[in-house]
C-alpha positions as CSV (number, residue, x, y, z in Angstrom):
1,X,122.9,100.9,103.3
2,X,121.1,98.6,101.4
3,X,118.3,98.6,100.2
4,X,115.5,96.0,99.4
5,X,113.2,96.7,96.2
6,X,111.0,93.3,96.2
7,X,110.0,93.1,92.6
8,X,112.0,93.0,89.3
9,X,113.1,96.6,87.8
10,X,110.6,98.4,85.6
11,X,110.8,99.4,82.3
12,X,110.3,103.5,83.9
13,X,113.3,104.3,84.6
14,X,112.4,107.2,87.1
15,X,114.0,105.0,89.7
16,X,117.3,104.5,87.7
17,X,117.5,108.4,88.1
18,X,117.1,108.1,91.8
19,X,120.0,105.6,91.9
20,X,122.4,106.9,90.0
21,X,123.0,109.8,92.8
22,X,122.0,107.3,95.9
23,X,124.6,107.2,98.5
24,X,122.7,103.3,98.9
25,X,122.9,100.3,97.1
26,X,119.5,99.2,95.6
27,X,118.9,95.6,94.9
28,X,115.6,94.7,92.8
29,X,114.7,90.9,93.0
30,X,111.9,88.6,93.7
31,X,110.0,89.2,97.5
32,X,111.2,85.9,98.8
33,X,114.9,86.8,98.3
34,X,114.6,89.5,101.2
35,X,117.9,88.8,103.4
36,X,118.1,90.1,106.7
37,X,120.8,92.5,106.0
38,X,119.0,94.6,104.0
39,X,117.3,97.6,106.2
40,X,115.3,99.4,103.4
41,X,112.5,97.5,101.7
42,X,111.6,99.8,99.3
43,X,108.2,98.9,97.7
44,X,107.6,100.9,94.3
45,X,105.2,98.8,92.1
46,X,102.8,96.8,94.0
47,X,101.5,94.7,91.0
48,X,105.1,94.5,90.1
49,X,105.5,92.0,92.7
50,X,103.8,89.1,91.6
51,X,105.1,90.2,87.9
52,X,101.7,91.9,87.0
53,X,99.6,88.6,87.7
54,X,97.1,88.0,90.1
55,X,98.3,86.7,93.3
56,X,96.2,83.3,94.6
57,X,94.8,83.1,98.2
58,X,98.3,80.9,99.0
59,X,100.3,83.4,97.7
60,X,98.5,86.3,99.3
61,X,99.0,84.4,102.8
62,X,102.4,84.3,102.2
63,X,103.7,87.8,101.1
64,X,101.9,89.0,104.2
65,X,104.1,86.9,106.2
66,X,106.8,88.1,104.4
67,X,106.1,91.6,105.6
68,X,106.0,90.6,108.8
69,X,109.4,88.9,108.9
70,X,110.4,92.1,106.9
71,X,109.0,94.4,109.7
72,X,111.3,92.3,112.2
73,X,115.0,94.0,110.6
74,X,114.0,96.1,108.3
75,X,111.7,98.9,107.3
76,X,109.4,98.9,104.7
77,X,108.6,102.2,102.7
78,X,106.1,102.5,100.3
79,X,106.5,104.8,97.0
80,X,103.2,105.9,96.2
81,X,103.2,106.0,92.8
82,X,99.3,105.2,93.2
83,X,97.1,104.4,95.9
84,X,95.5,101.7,94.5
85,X,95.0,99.9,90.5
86,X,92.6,102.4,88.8
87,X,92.0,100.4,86.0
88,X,92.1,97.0,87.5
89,X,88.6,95.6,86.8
90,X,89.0,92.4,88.9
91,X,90.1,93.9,91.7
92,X,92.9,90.9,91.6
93,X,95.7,93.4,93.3
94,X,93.4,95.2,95.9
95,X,94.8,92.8,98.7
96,X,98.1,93.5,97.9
97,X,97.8,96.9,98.3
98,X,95.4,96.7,101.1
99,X,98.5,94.6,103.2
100,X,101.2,97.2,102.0
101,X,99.2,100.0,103.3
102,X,98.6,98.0,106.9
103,X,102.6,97.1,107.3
104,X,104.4,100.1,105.8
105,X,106.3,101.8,108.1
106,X,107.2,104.6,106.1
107,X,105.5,106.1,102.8
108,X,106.9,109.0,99.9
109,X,104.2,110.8,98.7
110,X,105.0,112.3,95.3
111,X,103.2,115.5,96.5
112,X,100.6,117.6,98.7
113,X,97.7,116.1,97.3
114,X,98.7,112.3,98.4
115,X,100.1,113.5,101.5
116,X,97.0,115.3,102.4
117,X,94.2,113.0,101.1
118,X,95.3,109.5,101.8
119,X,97.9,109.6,105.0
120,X,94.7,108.6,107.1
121,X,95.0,105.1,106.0
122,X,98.1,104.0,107.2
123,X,99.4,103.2,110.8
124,X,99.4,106.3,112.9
125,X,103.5,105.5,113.8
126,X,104.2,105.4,110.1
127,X,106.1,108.4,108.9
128,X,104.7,110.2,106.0
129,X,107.5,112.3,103.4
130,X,107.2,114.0,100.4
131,X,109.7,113.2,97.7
132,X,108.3,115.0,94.2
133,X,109.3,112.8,90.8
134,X,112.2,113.6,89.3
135,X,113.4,115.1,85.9
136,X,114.7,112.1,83.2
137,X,117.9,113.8,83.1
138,X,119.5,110.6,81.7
139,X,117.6,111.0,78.7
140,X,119.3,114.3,77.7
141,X,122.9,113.2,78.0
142,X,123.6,112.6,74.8
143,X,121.5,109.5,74.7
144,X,121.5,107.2,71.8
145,X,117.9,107.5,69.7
146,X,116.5,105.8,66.9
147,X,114.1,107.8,64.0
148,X,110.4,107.7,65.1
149,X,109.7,108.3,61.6
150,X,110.8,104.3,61.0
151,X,108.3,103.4,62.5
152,X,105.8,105.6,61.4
153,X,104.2,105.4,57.3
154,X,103.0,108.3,57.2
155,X,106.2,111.5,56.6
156,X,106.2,113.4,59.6
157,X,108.5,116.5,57.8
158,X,106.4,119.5,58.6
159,X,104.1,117.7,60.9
160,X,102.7,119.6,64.2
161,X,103.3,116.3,66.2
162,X,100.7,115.7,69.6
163,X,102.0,113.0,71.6
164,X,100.1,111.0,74.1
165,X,103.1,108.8,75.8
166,X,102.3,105.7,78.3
167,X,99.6,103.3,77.7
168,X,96.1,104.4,77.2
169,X,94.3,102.3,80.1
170,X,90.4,103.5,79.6
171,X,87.6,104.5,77.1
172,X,87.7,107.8,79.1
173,X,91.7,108.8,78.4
174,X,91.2,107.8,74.8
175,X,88.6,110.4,74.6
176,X,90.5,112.8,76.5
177,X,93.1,112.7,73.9
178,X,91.0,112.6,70.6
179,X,88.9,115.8,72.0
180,X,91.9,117.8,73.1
181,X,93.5,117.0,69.5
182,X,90.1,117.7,67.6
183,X,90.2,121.1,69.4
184,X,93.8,121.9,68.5
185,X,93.2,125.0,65.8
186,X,96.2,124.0,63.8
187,X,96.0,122.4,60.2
188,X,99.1,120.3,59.8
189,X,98.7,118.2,63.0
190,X,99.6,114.3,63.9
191,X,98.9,112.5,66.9
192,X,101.1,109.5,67.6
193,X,99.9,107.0,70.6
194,X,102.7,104.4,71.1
195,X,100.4,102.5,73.2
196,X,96.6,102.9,72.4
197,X,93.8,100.8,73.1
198,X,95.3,98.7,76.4
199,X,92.5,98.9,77.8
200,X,91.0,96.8,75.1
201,X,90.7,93.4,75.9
202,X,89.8,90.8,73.3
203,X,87.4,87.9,73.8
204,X,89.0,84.6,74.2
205,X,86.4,83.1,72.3
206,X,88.2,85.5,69.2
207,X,90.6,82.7,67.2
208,X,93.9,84.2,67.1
209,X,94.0,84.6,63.1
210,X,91.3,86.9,63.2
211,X,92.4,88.9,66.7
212,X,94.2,91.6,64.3
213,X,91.3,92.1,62.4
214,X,89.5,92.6,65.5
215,X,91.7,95.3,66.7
216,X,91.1,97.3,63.2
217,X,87.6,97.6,63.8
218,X,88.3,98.8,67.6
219,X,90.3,101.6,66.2
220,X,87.8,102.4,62.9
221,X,84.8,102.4,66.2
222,X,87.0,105.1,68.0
223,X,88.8,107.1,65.2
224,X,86.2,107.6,63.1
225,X,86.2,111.3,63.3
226,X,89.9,111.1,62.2
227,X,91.6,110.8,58.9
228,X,93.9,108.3,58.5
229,X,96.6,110.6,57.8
230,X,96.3,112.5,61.1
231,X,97.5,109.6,63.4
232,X,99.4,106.7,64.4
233,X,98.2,104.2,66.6
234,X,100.3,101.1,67.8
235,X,100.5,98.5,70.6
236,X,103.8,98.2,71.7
237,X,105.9,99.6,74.4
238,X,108.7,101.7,72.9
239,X,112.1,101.5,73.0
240,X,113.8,104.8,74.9
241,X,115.3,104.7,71.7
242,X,112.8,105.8,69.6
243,X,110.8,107.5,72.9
244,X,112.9,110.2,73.5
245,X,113.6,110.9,69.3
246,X,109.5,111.1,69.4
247,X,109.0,113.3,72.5
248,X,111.9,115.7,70.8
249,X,109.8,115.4,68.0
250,X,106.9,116.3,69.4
251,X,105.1,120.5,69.3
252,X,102.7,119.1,71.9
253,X,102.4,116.6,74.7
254,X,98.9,115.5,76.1
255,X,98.9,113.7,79.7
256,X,96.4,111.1,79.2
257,X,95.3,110.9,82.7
258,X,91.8,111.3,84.5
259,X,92.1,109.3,87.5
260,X,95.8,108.5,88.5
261,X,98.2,110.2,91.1
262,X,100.6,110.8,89.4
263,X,101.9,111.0,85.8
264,X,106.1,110.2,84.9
265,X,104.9,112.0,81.3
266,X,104.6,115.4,82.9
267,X,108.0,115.3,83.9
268,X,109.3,113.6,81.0
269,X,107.7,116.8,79.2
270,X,109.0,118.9,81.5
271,X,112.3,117.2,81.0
272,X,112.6,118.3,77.3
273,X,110.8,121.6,77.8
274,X,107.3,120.7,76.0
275,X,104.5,122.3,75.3
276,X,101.8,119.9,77.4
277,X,97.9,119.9,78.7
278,X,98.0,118.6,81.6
279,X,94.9,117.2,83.7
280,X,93.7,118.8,86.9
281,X,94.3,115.5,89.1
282,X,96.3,114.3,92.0
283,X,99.9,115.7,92.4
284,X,100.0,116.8,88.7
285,X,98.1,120.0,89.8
286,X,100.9,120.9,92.4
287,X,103.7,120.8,90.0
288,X,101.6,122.5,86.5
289,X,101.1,125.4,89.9
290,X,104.8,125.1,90.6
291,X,106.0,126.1,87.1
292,X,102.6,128.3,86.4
293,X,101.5,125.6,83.9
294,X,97.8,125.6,82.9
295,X,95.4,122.9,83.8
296,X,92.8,121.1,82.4
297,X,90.1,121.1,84.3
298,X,87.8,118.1,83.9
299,X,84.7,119.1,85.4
300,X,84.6,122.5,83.3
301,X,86.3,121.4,80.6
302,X,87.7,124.4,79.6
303,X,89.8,122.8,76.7
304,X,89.5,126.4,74.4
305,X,91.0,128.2,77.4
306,X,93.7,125.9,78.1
307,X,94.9,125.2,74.5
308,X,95.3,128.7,74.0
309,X,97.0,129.4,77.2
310,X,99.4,126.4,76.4
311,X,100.3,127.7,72.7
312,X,100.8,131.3,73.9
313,X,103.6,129.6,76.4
314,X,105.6,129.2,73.0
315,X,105.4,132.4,71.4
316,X,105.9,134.0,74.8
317,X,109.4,131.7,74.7
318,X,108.2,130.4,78.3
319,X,110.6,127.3,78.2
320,X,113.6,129.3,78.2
321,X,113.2,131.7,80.8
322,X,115.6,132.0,83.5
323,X,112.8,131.3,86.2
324,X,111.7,128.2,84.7
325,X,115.2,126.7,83.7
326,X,115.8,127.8,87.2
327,X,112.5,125.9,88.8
328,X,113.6,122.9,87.4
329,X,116.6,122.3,89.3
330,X,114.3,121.4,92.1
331,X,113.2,118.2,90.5
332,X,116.8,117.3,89.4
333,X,117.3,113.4,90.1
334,X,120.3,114.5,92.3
335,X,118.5,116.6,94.5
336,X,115.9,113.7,94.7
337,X,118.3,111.1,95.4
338,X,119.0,113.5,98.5
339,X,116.1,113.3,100.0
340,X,115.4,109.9,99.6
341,X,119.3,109.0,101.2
342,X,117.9,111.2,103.9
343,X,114.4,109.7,104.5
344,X,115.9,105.9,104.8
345,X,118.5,106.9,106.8
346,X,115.9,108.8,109.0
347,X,114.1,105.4,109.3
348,X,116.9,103.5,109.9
349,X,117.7,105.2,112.9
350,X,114.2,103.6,114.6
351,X,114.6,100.6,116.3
């Protein structure tokens, strides 16, 4: 079977995991290359659609037509990565989603919580699954990495490394992550933040020579309270390369997240057996329950609780025991792929 992912491939690779163990043939390419032979369309990134810019009136008009010739061969299944664009302050993709959520006839949840809290706003024929995220298992297989230290000024040897991986999309997950390192009772610590500040957006008025300049006195407003020694900040997506050398790297992983669904960082943590604090939100609260992780818990904020909790998982050699090296298996991409070969096929079977 083929199947129909409208929108070029993303730089997560979750999917390539999924793939690699598919019994079908995925095909990534722009929504108006749909052919009628394919009978999956398979939508993972909404936004990804019209290459992360937003869509005009005309254009809106159109892709909903294009579902509906979709809708006349094929079947289109939703991966809900999110519901809807969190931190999307114009609103510019709400449509989209909006028409993806009326036309979908089938939609993976990537656990309980989606399944449970937004089922009630698609069709009542479309068929709900649940299809959890799986392990980055192609990351471990001898995979070619390049020296976070490189990139890095300040020597890392010794160094209690907290990494917060993804961008940072809000005030409020910047703050999450500065609080939850301040808190961290441990003297030699670094926090590195491949991606901070995206949610800063400078002024167009701003001349471009002085744009840089601009962004240092973001980070002096915001890291104040840090030494410069104690962190590295940068812009820039990173290169598995030097991803995977950093997350090997790193003592502690912080999930940056307050709002989303769901999180590819918790299992790219879980992937290399980290130590993580991990938010009370969305699906990443059935998964941290899964393995017996603690959680975060906004509201409360018991960060003093859960740091400890966290740290005692090392000492107590947590990673390595035989129940949670056997717990993984259950997010391995092959077993994923599985269920995914079974859910289109399940689909395909409707007329």
């Amino acid at each position: 079977m083929e199947v129909f992912v409208p929108h070029q491939k993303d730089r997560n690779i979750y999917l390539d995991e999924i793939i690699s163990f598919s019994n079908h043939n995925f095909i990534f390419g722009n929504y108006k290359e749909y052919r009628d032979l394919y009978k999956i369309v398979n939508i993972q990134f909404p936004e990804a659609i019209f290459d992360w810019k937003s869509p005009s009136t005309e254009e809106l008009v159109n892709f909903e037509l294009q579902l509906l010739n979709w809708k006349k061969k094929s079947k289109i299944v939703y991966t809900m990565n999110d519901f809807t664009t969190h931190y999307d302050k114009k609103n510019k993709f709400s449509e989209v989603f909006s028409l993806i959520h009326k036309y979908s006839d089938g939609v993976i949840h990537l656990g309980k919580y989606s399944l449970d809290n937004y089922e009630k706003y698609f069709s009542s024929s479309c068929l709900h699954t649940i299809i959890y995220h799986p392990l980055y298992n192609s990351l471990t297989e001898d995979y070619m990495t390049k020296e976070i230290q490189s990139l890095v000024p300040t020597d890392l040897t010794n160094k209690f490394i907290v990494s917060a991986i993804g961008g940072i999309r809000s005030k409020e997950e910047l703050d999450l992550i500065l609080k939850i390192f301040k808190k961290l009772p441990i003297k030699n610590k670094f926090l590195i933040v491949p991606r901070m500040f995206q949610f800063i957006i400078i002024p167009d008025y701003i001349p471009y020579r002085f744009r840089k300049y601009y962004k240092r006195l973001i980070e002096k407003k915001y890291c104040f309270s840090l030494s410069k020694n104690q962190y590295f900040f940068s812009a820039r997506f990173l290169e598995y390369s030097y991803l995977v050398d950093l997350v090997k790297r790193s003592s502690l992983m912080i999930i940056p997240r307050i709002k989303n669904l769901n999180s590819g960082n918790l299992y790219l943590g879980l992937t290399f057996d980290k130590l993580m604090i991990i938010p009370e939100i969305g699906n990443l609260t059935e998964t941290a329950n899964y393995f017996g992780l603690p959680l975060l818990d906004l509201q409360n904020k018991n960060y003093k609780e859960v740091i400890t909790m966290v740290l005692d998982l090392k000492s107590n050699q947590y990673y390595s025991s035989d129940k949670y090296l056997k717990d993984k298996h259950f997010f391995h991409p092959e077993k994923i792929a599985k269920d995914y070969d079974a859910f289109f096929n399940l689909l395909g079977e409707f007329k």
